[in-house]
C-alpha positions as CSV (number, residue, x, y, z in Angstrom):
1,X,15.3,-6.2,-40.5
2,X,16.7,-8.0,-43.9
3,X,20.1,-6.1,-43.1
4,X,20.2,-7.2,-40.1
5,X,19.2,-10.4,-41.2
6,X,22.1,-10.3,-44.0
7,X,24.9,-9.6,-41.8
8,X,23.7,-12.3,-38.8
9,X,24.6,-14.7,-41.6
10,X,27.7,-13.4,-43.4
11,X,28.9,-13.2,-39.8
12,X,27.6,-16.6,-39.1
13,X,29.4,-18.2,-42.7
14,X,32.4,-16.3,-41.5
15,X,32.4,-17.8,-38.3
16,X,32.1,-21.1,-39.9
17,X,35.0,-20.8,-42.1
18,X,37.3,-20.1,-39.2
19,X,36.1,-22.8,-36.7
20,X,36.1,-25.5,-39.3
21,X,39.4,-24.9,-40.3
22,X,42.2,-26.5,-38.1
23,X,44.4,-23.3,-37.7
24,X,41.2,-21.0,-37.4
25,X,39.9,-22.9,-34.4
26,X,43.5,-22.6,-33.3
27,X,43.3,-19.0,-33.2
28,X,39.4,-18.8,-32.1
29,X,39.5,-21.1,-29.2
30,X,41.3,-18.3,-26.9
31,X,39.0,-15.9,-28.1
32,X,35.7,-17.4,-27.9
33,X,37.0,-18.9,-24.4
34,X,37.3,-15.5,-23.1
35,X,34.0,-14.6,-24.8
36,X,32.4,-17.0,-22.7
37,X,34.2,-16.3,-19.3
38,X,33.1,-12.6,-19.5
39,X,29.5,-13.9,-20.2
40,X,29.5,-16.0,-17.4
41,X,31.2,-13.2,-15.2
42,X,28.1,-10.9,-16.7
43,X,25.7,-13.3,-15.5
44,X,26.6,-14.1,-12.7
45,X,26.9,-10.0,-11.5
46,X,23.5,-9.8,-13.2
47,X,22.5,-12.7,-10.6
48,X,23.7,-10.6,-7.9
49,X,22.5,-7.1,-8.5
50,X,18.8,-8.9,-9.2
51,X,19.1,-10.5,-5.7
52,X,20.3,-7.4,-4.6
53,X,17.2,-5.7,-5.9
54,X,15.0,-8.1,-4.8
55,X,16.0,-7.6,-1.2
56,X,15.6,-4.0,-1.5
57,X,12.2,-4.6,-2.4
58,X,11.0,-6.8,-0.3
59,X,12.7,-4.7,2.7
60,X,10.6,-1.6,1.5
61,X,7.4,-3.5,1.0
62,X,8.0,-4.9,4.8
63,X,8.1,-1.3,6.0
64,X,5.2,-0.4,4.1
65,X,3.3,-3.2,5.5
66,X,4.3,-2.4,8.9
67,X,3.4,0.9,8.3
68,X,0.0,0.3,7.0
69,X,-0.9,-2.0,9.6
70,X,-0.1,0.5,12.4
71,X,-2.1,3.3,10.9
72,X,-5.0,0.8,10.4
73,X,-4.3,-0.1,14.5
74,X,-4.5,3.7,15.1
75,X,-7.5,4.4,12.9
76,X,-9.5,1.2,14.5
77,X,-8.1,2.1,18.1
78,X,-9.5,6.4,17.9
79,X,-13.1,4.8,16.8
80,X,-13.0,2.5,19.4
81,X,-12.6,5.5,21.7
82,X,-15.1,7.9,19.6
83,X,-17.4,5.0,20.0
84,X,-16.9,4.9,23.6
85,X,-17.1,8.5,24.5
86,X,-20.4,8.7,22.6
87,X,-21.9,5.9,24.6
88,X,-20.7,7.8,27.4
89,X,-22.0,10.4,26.8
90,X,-25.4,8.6,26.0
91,X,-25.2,6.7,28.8
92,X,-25.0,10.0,30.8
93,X,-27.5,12.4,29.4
94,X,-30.0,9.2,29.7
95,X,-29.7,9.1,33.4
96,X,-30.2,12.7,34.2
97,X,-33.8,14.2,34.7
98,X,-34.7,16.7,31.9
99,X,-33.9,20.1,33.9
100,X,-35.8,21.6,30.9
101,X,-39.2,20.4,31.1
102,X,-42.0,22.5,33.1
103,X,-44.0,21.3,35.4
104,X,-47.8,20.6,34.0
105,X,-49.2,23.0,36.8
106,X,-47.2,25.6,35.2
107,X,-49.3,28.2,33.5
108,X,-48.1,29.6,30.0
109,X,-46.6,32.8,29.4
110,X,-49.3,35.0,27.9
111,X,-52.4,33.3,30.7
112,X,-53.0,35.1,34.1
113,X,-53.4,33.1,37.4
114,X,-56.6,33.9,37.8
115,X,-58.0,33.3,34.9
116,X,-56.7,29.7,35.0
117,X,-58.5,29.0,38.4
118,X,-61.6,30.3,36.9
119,X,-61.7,27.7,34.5
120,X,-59.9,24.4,36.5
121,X,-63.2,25.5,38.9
122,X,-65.8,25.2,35.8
């Protein structure tokens, strides 16, 4: 950093000796004029291409947004209708009688008729 450091100022004493002089600033004032127009031009494209960015940006984050809330719309709107066509399907098997279950007069597999009216009569 010292080198660095070292030339900033010889630069800076030579600079000096040129714009205190009368015929040095003569010569200089064209030059550091033009210096500053192209710095000026360079900030102001600078200025542009950021805006320019920055639109870009905030264009892509709207899509993504967008996007994002329609596949959050889509996600809640299928478990809306999940949650319907389970209670449904609830609602359905609720109502109908159990085709399944035996009557209790029924006698099981392995007993014999008569053996089962042998014992209702005792």
């Amino acid at each position: 950093m010292k080198p660095f450091g070292f030339a900033l100022g010889a630069l800076t004493g030579a600079a000096a000796v040129l714009l205190l002089n009368r015929q040095g600033t003569q010569r200089v004032h064209p030059i550091a004029k033009a210096a500053m127009k192209a710095a000026v031009m360079a900030y102001h494209e600078a200025r542009v291409q950021g805006a320019e960015l920055a639109e870009a940006a905030e264009d892509l984050f709207a899509e993504a947004k967008t996007e994002a809330a329609a596949d959050i719309f889509a996600a809640a709107v299928a478990a809306a209708q999940a949650k319907a066509t389970q209670a449904r399907t609830e609602a359905k098997t609720e109502t109908k009688p159990e085709a399944t279950s035996k009557p209790e007069s029924a006698a099981p597999a392995g007993e014999a008729p008569a053996s089962r009216a042998a014992s209702e009569s005792a």
